[in-house]
C-alpha positions in Angstrom: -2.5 -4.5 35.9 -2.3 -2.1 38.2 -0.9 1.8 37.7 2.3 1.1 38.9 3.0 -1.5 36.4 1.7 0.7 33.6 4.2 3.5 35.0 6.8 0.9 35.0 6.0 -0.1 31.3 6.2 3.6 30.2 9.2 4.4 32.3 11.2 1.9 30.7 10.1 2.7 26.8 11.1 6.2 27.5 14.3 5.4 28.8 14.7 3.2 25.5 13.9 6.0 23.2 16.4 8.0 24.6 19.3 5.7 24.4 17.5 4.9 20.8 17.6 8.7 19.7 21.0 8.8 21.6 22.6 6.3 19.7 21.1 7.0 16.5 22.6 10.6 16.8 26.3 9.4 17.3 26.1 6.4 15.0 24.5 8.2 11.8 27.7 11.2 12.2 30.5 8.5 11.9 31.9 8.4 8.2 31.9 4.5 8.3 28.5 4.5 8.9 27.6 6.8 5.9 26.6 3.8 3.6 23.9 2.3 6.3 22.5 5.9 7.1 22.3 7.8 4.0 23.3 5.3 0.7 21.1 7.5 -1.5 22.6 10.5 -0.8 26.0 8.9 -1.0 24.7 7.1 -4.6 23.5 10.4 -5.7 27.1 12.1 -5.2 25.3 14.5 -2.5 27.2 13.9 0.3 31.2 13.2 0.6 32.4 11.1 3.9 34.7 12.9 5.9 37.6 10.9 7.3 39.0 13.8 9.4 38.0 13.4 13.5 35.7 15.8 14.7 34.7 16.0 18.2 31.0 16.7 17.7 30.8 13.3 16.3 30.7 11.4 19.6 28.4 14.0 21.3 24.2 13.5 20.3 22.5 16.1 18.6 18.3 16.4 18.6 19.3 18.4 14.9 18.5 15.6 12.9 15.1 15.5 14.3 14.3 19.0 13.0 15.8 18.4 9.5 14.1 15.3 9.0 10.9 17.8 9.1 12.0 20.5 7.4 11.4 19.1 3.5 8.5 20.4 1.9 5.8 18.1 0.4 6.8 19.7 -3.3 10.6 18.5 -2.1 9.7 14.7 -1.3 7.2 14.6 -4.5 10.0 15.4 -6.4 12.8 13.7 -5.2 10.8 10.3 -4.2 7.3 10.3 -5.7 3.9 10.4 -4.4 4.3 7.4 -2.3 6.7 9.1 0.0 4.3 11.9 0.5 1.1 9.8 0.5 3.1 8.3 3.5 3.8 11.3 5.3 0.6 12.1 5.4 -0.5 9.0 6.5 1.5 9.0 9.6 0.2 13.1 9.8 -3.3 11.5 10.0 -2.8 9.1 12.5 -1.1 11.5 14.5 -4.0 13.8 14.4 -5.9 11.2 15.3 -4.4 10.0 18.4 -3.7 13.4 19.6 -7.5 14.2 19.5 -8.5 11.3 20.9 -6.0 11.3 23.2 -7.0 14.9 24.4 -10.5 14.0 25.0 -9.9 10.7 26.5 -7.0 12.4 29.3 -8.9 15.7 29.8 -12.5 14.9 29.7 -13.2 11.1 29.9 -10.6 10.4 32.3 -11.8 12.7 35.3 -15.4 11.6 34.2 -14.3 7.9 34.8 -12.2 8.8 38.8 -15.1 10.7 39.9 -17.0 7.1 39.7 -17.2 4.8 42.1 -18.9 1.6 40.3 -16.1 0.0 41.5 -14.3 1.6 44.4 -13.0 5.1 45.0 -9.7 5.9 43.8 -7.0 5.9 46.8 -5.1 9.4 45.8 -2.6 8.5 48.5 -1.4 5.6 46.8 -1.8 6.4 43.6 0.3 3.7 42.1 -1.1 0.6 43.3 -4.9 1.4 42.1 -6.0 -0.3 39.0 -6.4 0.5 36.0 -10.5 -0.5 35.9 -10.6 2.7 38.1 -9.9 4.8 35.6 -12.3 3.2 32.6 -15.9 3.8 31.9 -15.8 0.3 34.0 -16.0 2.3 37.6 -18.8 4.5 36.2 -22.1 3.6 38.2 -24.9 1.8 36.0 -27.5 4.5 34.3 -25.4 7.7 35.5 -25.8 10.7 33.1 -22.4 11.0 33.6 -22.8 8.1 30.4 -23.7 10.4 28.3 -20.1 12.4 28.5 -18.7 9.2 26.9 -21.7 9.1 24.3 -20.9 12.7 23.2 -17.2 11.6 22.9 -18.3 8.6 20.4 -20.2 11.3 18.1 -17.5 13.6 18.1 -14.7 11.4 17.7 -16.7 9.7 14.9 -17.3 13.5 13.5 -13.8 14.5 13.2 -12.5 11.5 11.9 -14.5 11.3 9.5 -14.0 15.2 8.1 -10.4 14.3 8.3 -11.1 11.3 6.2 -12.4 13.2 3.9 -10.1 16.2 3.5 -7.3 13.6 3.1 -9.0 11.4 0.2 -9.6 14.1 -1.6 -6.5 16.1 -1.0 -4.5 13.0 -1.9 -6.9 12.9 -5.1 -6.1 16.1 -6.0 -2.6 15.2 -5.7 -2.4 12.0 -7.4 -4.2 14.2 -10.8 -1.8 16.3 -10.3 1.1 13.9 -10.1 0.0 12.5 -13.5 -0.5 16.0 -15.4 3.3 16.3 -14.5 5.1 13.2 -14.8 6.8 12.5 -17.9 5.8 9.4 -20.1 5.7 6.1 -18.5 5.9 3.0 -19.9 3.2 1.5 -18.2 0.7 4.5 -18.7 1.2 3.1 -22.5 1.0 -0.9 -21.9 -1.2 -3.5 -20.5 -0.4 -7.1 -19.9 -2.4 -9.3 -22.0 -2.5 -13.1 -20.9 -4.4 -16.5 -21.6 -3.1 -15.8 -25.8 -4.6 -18.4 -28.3 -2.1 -19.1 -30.5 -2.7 -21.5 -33.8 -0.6 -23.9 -34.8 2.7 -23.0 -36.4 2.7 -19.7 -35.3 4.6 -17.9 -32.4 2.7 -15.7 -29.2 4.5 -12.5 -30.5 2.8 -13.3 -34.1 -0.6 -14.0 -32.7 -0.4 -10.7 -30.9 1.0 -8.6 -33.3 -2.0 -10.2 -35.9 -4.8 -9.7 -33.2 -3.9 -5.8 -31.9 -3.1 -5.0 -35.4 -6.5 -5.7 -36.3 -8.4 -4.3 -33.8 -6.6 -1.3 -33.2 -4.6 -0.8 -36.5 -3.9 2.5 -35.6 -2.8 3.1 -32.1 -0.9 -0.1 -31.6 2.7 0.0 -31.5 4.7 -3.2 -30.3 4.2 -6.4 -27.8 6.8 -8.3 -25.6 6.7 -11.9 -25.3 7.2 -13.1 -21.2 9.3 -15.7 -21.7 10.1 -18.9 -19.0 13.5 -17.6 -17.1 13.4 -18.9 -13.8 17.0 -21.1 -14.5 18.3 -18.4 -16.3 17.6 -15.9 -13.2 19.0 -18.2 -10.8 22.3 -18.0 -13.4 22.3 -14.4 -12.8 21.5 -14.1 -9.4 24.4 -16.7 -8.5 26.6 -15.2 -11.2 26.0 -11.8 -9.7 26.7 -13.5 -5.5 29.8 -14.4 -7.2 31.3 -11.2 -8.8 30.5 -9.6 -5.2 32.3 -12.1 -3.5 35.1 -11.7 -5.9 35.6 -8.1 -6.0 35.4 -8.0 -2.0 38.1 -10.2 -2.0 40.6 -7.9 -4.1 39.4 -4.6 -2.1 40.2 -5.9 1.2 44.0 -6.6 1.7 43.7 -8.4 4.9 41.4 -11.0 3.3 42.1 -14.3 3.0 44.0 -15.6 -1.0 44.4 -19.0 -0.7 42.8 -22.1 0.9 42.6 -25.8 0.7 40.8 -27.7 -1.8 39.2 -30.1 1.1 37.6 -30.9 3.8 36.2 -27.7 4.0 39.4 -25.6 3.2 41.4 -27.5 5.9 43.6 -30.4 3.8 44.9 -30.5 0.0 46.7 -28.2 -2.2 46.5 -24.4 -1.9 43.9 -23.3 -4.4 43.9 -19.2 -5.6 40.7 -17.6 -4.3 40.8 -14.8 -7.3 41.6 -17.1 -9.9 39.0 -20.1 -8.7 36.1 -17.2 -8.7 36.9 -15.9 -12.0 37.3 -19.7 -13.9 33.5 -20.3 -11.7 32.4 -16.9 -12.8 33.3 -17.7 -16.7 31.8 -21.4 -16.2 28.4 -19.6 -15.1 28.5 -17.0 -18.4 29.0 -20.1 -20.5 25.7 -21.9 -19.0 24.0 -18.3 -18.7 25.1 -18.0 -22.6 23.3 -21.6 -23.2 20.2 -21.1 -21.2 20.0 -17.5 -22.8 19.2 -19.2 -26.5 17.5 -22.0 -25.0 14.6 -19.4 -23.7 15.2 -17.1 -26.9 13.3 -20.6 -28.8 9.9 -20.6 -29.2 9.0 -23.5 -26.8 10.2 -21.6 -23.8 7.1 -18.9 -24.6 4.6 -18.2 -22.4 1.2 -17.3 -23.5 1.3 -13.5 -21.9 1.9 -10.3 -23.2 3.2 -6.8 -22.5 1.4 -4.8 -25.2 2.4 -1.3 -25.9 0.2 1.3 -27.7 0.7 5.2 -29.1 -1.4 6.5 -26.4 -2.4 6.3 -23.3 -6.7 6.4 -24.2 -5.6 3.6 -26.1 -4.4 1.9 -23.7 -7.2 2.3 -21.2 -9.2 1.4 -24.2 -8.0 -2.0 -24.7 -7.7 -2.7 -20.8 -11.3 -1.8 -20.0 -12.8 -3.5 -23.0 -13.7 -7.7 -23.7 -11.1 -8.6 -26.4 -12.7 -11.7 -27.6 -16.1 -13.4 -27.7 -14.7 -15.6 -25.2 -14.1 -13.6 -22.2 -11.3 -16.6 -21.2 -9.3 -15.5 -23.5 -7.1 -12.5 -24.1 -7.6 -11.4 -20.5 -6.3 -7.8 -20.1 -4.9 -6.3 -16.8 -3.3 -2.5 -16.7 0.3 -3.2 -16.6 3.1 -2.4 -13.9 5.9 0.0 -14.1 8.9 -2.2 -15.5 10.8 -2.1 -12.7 8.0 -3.3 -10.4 7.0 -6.4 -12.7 7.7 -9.6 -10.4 9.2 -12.0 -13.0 8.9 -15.4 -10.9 5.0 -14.7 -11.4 5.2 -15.8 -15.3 6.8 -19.2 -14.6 3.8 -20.5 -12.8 0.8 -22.4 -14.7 -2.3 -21.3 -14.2 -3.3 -24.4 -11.9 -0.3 -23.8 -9.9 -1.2 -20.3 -9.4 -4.8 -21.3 -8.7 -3.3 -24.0 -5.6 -1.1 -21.6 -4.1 -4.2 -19.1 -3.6 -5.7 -22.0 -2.1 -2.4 -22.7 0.4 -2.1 -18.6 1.3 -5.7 -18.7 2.3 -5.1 -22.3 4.7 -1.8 -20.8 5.2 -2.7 -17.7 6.7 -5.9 -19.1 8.7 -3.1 -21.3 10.7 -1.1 -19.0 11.4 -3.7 -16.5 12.9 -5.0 -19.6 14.8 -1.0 -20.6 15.9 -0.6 -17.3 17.2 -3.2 -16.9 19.9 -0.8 -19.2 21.7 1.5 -16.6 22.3 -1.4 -14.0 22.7 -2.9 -16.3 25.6 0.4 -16.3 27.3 1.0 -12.7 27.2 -2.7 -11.8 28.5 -1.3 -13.9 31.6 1.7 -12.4 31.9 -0.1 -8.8 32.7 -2.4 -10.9 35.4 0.1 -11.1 38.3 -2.7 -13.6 40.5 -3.1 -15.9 37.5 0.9 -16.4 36.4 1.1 -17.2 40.3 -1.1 -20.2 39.5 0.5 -20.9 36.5 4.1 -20.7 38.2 3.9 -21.4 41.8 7.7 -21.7 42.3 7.7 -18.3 41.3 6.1 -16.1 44.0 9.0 -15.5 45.9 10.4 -13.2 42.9 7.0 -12.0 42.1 6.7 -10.8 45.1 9.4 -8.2 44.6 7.3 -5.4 43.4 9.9 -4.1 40.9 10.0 -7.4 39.1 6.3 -7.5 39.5 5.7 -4.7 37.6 8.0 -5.3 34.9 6.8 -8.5 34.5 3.1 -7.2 34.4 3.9 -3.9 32.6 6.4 -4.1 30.1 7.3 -7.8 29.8 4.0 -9.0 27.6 4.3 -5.9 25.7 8.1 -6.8 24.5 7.2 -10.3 24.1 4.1 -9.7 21.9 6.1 -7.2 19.9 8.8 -9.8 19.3 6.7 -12.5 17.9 5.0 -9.6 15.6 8.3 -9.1 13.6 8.2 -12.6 12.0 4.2 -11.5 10.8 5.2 -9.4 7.7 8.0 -11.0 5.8 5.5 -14.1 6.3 2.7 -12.2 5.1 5.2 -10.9 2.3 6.6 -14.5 1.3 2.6 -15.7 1.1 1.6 -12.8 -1.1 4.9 -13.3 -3.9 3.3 -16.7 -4.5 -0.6 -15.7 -4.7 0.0 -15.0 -8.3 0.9 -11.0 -8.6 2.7 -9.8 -11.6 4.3 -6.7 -9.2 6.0 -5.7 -6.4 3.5 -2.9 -5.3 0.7 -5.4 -5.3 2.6 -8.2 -3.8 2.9 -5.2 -1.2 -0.3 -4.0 -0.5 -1.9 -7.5 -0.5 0.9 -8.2 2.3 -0.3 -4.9 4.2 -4.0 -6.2 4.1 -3.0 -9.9 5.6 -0.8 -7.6 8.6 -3.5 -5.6 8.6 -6.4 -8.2 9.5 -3.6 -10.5 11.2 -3.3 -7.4 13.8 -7.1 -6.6 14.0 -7.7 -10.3 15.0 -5.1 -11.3 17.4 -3.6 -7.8 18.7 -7.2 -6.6 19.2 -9.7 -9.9 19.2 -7.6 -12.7 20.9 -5.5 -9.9 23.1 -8.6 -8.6 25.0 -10.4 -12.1 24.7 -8.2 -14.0 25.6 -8.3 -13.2 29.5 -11.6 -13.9 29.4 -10.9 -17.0 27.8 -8.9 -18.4 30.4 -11.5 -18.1 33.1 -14.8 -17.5 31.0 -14.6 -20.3 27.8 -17.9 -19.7 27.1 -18.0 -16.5 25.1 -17.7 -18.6 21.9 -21.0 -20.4 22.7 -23.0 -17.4 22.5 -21.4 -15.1 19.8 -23.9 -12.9 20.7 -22.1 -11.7 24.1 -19.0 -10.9 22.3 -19.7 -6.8 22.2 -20.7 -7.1 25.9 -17.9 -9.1 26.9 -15.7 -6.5 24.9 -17.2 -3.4 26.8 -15.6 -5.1 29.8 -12.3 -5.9 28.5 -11.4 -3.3 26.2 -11.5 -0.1 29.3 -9.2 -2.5 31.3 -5.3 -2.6 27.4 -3.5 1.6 25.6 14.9 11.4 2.7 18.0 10.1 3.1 18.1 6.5 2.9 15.8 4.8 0.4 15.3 5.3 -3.3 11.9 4.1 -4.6 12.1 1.5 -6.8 8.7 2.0 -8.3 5.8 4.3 -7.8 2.2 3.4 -7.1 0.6 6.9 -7.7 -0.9 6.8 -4.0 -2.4 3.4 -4.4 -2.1 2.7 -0.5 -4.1 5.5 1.1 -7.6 3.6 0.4 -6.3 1.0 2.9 -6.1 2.9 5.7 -9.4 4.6 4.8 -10.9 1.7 5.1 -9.0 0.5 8.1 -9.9 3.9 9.9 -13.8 2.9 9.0 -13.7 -0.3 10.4 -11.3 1.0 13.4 -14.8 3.5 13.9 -17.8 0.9 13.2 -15.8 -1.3 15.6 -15.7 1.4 17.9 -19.5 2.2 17.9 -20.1 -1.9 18.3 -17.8 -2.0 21.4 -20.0 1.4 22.7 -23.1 -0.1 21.8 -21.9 -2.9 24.4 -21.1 -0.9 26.8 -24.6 1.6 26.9 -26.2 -2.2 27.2 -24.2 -3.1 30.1 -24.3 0.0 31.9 -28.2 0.0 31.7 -28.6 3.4 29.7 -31.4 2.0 27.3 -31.2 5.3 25.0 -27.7 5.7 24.8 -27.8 2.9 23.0 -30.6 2.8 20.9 -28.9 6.3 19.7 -25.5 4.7 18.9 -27.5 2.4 16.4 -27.4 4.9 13.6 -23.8 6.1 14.2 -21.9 3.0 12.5 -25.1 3.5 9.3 -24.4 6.9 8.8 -20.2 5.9 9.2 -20.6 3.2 6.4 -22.6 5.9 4.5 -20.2 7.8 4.3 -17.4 5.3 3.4 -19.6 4.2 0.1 -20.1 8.0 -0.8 -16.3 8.1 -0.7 -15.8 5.0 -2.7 -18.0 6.2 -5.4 -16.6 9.9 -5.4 -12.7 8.8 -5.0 -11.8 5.7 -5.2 -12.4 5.1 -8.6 -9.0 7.6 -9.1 -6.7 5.4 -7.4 -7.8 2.6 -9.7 -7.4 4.0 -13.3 -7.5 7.4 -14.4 -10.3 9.0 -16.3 -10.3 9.6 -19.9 -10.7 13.3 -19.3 -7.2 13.1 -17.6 -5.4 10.9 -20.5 -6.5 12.7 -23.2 -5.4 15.7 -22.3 -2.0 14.0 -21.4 -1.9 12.6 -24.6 -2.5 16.0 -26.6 0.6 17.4 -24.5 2.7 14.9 -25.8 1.7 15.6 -29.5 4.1 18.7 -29.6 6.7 16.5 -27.7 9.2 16.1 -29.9 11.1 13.5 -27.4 8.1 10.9 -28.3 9.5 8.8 -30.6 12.7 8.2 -28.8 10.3 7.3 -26.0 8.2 5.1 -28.3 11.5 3.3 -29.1 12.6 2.8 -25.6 8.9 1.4 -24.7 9.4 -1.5 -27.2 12.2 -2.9 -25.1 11.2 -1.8 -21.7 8.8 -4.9 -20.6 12.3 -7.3 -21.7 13.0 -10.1 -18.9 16.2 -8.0 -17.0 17.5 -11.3 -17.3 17.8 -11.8 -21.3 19.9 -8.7 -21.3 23.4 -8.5 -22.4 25.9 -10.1 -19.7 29.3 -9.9 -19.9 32.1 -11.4 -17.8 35.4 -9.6 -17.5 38.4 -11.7 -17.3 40.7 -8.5 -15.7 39.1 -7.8 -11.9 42.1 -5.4 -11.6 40.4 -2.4 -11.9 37.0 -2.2 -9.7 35.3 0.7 -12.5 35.2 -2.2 -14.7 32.4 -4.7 -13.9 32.1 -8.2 -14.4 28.3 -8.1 -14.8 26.6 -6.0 -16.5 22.7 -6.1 -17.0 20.1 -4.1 -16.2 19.3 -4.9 -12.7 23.4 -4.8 -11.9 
């Protein structure tokens, strides 16, 4: 690729975020678009739509970029939780990343690498058609001491990251202590899930559980909540609930079709009432809904898993951190999700089943990293204008039309690559939900991780490989040329709308700490390749303690942190827990914790026959 190309590829993203920004800014002012742009605000009574025209409203504004940064860190903790802000700094850190990088690599690296001449001088007059080699370590002669510029930029890119590692583990630490100290009670700081429950003959899970945890901890104990099978009875629900929606947007909207034909598809037979055909389906689903409902309540329909609520949280942690039984198969203890983050379809699995579909996520994934160079391979030719000419001889006479050249070269891989990416996470996502997670939040993160490695390996790996590939097949016949071959390749490659529905406490920052660690030991490998290949013997031999000293690090802040994003310390809870002692709201909290782990979906539901009046629901349950 050469500059022009790159120019090309940069001139046309621009122009896209401006009609992106442009858009957004007339789009997100018109009252019909309030619902899409700011649902919470408009759920939370905050914000009234206007109906009345207002000529500002079809003119962009850059406004809503300044308020989006105006909230505080104290404003988003307590309006959306610690996730929210965990995630602001995130992106904070990445930007403080890249901008220091970017800084050294535009300001000092980059006049370092045009002053070479490895390859060829750089023609200033024609700026735009040199490559890009010319201006990577590539066109740096062999053994210059101008090396050790880019040696000094390793250390000190490797420095500063790492400090700012640091300051944001702990900060976010410090934050997620502080988070706890003042939230209110949860029900999950009080509950664990308790599963693989022997239960003797004659007697019921809930009996063998309140017998057990009464024993062993007669006095902190407090109640336990059977998980029950409800996958039918969920699939009632959720068609039940498709079916109210579809009934009550039929009555708001005047224009919409009443009647149709009872067949061929609405086209022949009598004229059939819409309203009146939904309502008769709607009470035939609350009938079998009403039948399913006491066919789970019997004891059959049990499963052997427990949400198990205690007085305090220390007891809690107790019992989760502790073998319950001689055999350490049974009553298995994991800390327990918030309520509304449990992932119900988990429960209805059998062991073995949950146990084969590991097995099919690992496969699973595996083929669909290996699918997915094909694409890769075919947008590394793309940005080789010589090599698509071999691929596609019939089209050089286009090609040869620099404009098209260059978009093809520049921007074209780079929208195609980006396309194929956006089917990656709900795949990853779908995978996870059937590993055998009892939330959302780790459903999630597991899902971030696969992304995560998914992009390492073929965005990174296969990307920059794969040119060599083409020409070069042998680089997997000698592994150990891969961080030589990558030297060569990698210089030549560059408030308002959501309501959380749980809260994680923060749980995500260690994976991009240990992202950014690998990101940094992979960037010392790819160095020490380079230093090897451009014949500067101690250069290299220095880089070797750089990615030690790294993953030094990285264990001294699993050991000093880490541990807090996993459970919180005793210190912590039992301080919590003397608060609460003097707070007289307790016992209506205690009472609300012994339903709070119930299935959403054994919860009343109730099925109006009058839809005139929308303030009156047909459904009503406690995911409605």
């Amino acid at each position: 690729m050469d500059v022009s190309a790159l120019l090309t590829s940069v001139g046309i993203n621009i122009g896209l975020c401006i009609l992106y920004f442009t858009l957004y800014s007339i789009l997100r002012k018109q009252p019909s678009n309030v619902d899409v742009y700011a649902p919470r605000l408009l759920a939370e009574g905050k914000l009234k739509q206007r109906s009345h025209f207002n000529l500002d409203r079809l003119l962009p504004s850059p406004g809503w970029v300044r308020t989006a940064w105006q909230p505080s860190e104290e404003e988003l903790l307590s309006s959306s939780g610690l996730d929210v802000v965990v995630f602001m700094r995130i992106f904070i850190f990445s930007l403080r990343v890249f901008s220091f990088a970017g800084i050294i690599g535009i300001f000092v690296l980059l006049p370092v690498n045009c002053l070479g001449d490895q390859l060829e001088d750089v023609d200033y007059s024609d700026f735009s058609s040199n490559s890009l080699d010319l201006f990577s370590i590539s066109n740096v002669k062999n053994g210059s001491k101008m090396l050790w510029i880019h040696f000094s930029a390793v250390y000190v890119v490797t420095v500063f990251v790492c400090c700012l590692l640091y300051y944001e583990y702990r900060y976010i630490s410090s934050k997620r202590i502080a988070y706890f100290y003042s939230s209110k009670p949860q029900p999950h700081q009080f509950t664990i899930l308790v599963r693989n429950i022997p239960v003797s003959a004659g007697s019921s899970v809930s009996d063998s559980v309140d017998s057990f945890f009464s024993e062993c901890y007669p006095s902190t104990y407090l109640s336990n909540v059977v998980v029950r099978r409800t996958k039918k009875l969920q699939s009632l629900i959720k068609d039940a609930k498709k079916l109210y929606k579809r009934l009550v947007h039929l009555q708001s909207e005047p224009t919409q079709k009443k009647f149709q034909r009872d067949c061929c598809f609405g086209l022949f037979g009598r004229k059939v009432d819409l309203v009146d055909h939904y309502e008769k389906k709607l009470e035939d689903l609350e009938e079998n809904v009403r039948l399913e409902r006491s066919e789970v309540s019997s004891q059959g329909e049990e499963i052997r898993a427990a949400f198990v609520s205690f007085k305090s949280r220390y007891s809690a942690a107790a019992a989760l951190h502790l073998q319950q039984s001689v055999n350490p198969t049974l009553w298995v203890t994991e800390q327990a999700p918030e309520p509304h983050d449990v992932y119900w379809p988990f429960f209805s699995s059998s062991f073995i089943r949950r146990w084969i579909y590991k097995l099919v996520v690992i496969v699973a994934c595996t083929l669909l990293t290996i699918v997915f160079i094909i694409p890769v391979v075919i947008v590394q030719g793309l940005t080789n204008l010589a090599q698509l000419e071999v691929w596609f001889p019939f089209l050089k006479g286009i090609l040869a039309i620099k404009f098209v050249s260059q978009v093809i070269t520049g921007y074209l891989p780079s929208l195609i690559l980006q396309l194929f990416l956006k089917i990656v996470p709900p795949i990853m996502k779908f995978l996870s939900s059937i590993q055998g997670y009892i939330s959302n939040s780790k459903i999630g993160k597991s899902a971030c991780n696969k992304v995560l490695w998914f992009t390492i390996w073929n965005i990174f790996f296969a990307n920059v490989l794969s040119g060599s590939v083409l020409n070069q097949i042998s680089i997997f016949l000698d592994p150990k040329t891969i961080p030589a071959k990558l030297a060569v390749a990698v210089p030549a490659q560059f408030l308002n709308v959501y309501a959380p529905k749980y809260e994680t406490g923060g749980k995500f920052w260690p994976i991009v700490h240990n992202s950014t660690i690998f990101s940094l030991v992979l960037m010392h490998a790819i160095a020490l390749g380079i230093f090897t290949l451009k014949k500067l013997p101690l250069a290299t031999d220095l880089i070797v303690p750089l990615p030690v000293l790294t993953l030094l690090f990285n264990e001294y802040c699993r050991k000093r942190f880490l541990p807090i994003f996993i459970a919180y310390p005793a210190e912590c809870l039992t301080k919590k827990d003397r608060e609460d002692q003097d707070d007289d709201t307790m016992n209506e909290f205690f009472d609300k914790l012994a339903i709070a782990y119930k299935d959403p979906s054994l919860f009343p539901f109730q099925h109006s026959a009058s839809t005139e009046s929308h303030s009156s629901p047909l459904l009503s349950s406690a995911e409605v």
